[in-house]
Backbone as CSV, one residue per row, in Angstrom:
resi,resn,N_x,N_y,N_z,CA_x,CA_y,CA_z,C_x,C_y,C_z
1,UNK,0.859,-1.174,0.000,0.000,0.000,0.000,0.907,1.238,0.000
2,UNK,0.555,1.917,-0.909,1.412,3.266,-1.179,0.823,4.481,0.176
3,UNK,1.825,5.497,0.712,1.049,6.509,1.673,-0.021,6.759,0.961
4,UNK,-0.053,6.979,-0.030,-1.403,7.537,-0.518,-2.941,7.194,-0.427
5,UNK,-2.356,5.498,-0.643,-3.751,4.911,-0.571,-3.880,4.805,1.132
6,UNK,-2.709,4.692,1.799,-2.931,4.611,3.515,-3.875,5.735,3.905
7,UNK,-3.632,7.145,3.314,-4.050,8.123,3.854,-5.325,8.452,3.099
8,UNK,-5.901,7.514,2.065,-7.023,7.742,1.774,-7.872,6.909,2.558
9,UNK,-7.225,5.610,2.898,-7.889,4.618,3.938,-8.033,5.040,5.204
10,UNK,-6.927,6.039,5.538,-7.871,6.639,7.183,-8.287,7.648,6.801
11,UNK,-8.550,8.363,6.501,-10.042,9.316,5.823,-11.145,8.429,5.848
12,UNK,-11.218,7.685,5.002,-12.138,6.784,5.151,-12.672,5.919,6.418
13,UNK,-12.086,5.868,7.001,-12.198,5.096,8.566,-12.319,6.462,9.361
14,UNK,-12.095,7.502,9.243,-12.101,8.670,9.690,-13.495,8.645,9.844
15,UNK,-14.252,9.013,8.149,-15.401,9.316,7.709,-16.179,8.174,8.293
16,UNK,-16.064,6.941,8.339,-17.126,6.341,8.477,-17.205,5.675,10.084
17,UNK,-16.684,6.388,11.235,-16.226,6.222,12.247,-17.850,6.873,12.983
18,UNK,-18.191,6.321,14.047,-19.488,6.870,14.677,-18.519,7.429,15.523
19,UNK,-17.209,7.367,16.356,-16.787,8.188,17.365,-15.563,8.237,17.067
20,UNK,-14.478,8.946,18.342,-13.129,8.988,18.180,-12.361,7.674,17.467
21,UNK,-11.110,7.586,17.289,-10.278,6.175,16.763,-8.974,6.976,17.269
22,UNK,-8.400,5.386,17.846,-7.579,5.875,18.441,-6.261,5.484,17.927
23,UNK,-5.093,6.280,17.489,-3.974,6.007,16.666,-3.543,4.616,16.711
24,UNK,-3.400,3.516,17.962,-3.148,2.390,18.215,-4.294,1.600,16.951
25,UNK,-5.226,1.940,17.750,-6.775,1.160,16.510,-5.841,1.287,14.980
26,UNK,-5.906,2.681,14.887,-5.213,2.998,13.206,-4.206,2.193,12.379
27,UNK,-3.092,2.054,13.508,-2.327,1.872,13.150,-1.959,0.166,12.911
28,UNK,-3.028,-0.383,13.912,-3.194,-1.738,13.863,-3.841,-2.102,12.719
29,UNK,-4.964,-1.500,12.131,-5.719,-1.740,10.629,-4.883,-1.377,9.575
30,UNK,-4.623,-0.374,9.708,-3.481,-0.024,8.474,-1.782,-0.521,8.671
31,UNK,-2.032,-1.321,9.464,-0.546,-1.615,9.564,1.133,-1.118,9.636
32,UNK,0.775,0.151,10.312,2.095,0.867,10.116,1.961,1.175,11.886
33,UNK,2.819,2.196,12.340,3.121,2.279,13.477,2.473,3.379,13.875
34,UNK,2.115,3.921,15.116,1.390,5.124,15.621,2.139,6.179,14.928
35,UNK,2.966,6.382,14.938,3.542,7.368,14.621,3.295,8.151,13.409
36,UNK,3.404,7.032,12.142,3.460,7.355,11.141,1.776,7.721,10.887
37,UNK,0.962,7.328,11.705,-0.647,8.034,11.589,-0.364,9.133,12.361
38,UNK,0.326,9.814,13.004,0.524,11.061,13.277,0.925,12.119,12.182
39,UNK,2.104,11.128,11.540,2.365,11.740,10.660,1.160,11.847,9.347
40,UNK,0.975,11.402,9.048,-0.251,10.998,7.818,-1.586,11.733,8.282
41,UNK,-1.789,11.711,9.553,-2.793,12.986,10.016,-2.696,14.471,9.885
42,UNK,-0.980,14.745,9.927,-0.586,16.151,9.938,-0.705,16.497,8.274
43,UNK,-0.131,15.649,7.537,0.266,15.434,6.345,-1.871,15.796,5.482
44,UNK,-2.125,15.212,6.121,-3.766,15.304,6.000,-4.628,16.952,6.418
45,UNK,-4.261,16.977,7.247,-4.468,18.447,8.176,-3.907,19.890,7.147
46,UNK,-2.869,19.364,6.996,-2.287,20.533,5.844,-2.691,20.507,4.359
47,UNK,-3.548,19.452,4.316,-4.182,19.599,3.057,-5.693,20.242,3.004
48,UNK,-6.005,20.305,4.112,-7.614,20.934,4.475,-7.795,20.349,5.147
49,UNK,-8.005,19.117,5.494,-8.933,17.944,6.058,-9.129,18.133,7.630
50,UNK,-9.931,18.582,7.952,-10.064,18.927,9.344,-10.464,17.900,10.489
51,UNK,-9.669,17.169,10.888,-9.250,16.268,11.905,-8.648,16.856,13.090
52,UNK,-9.379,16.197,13.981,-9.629,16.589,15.402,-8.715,15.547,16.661
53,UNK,-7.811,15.866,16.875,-7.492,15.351,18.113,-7.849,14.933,19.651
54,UNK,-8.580,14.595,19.963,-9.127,14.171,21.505,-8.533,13.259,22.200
55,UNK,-8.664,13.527,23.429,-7.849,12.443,24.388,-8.471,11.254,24.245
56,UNK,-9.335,11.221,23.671,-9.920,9.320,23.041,-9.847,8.622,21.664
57,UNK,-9.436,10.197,20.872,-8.511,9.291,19.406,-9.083,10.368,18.270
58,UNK,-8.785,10.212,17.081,-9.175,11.158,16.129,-10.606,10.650,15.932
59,UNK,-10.700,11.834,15.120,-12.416,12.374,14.526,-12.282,13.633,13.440
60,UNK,-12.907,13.188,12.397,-13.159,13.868,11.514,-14.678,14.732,11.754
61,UNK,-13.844,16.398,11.950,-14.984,17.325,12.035,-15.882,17.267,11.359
62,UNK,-17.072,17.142,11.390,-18.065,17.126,10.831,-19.348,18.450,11.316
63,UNK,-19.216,19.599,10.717,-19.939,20.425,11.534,-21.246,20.144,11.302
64,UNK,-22.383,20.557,12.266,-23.704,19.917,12.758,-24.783,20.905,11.587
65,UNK,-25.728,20.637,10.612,-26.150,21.179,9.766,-27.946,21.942,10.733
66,UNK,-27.531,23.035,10.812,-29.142,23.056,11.371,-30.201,22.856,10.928
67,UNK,-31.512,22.146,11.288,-32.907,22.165,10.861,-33.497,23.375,10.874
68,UNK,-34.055,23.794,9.236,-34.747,24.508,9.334,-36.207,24.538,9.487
69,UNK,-36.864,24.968,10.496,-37.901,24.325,10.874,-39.005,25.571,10.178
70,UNK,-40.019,25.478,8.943,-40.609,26.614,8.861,-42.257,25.854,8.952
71,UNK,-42.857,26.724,9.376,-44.880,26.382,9.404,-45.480,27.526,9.268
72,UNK,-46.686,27.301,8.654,-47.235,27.988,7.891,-48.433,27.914,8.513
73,UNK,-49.438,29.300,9.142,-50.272,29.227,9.738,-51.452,30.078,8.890
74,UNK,-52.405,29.691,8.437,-53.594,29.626,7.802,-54.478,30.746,8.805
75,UNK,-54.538,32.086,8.600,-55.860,32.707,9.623,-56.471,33.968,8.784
76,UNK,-57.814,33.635,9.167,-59.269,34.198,8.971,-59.069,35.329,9.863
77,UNK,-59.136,36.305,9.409,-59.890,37.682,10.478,-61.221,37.553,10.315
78,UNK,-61.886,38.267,10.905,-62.877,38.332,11.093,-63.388,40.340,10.941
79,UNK,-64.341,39.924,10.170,-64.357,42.036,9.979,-65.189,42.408,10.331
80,UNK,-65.328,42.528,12.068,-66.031,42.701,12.543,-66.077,44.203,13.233
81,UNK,-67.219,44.866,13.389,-67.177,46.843,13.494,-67.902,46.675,14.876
């Protein structure tokens, strides 16, 4: 596996991650050493990719999209003197 495809494969495990991952996890699936997912994270980071560090493992930022909530209310006056 070339870095390239490594670092498209944790993007991908990034992306499809419900919570943190933790460099050990990483580095055990992709087979290289913690380190070098440090490196390949930074290497990632400086390309845009906005990855998040936490004391329980990376995460790919995903900012929260708000609901727009709109309703439409139907009213009669009344024309009354």
């Amino acid at each position: 596996m070339t870095q390239e495809e490594r670092r498209d494969k944790l993007l991908a495990l990034l992306r499809a991650a419900a919570g943190p991952l933790t460099g050990s996890h990483l580095s055990g699936v992709l087979g290289v050493t913690r380190q070098i997912i440090v490196g390949d994270v930074a290497v990632l980071r400086a390309r845009g990719e906005q990855i998040v560090a936490t004391p329980q493992g990376y995460l790919l930022y995903k900012p929260q999209v708000k609901a727009v909530h709109r309703s439409t209310v139907a009213v009669r006056h009344r024309t009354d003197k």
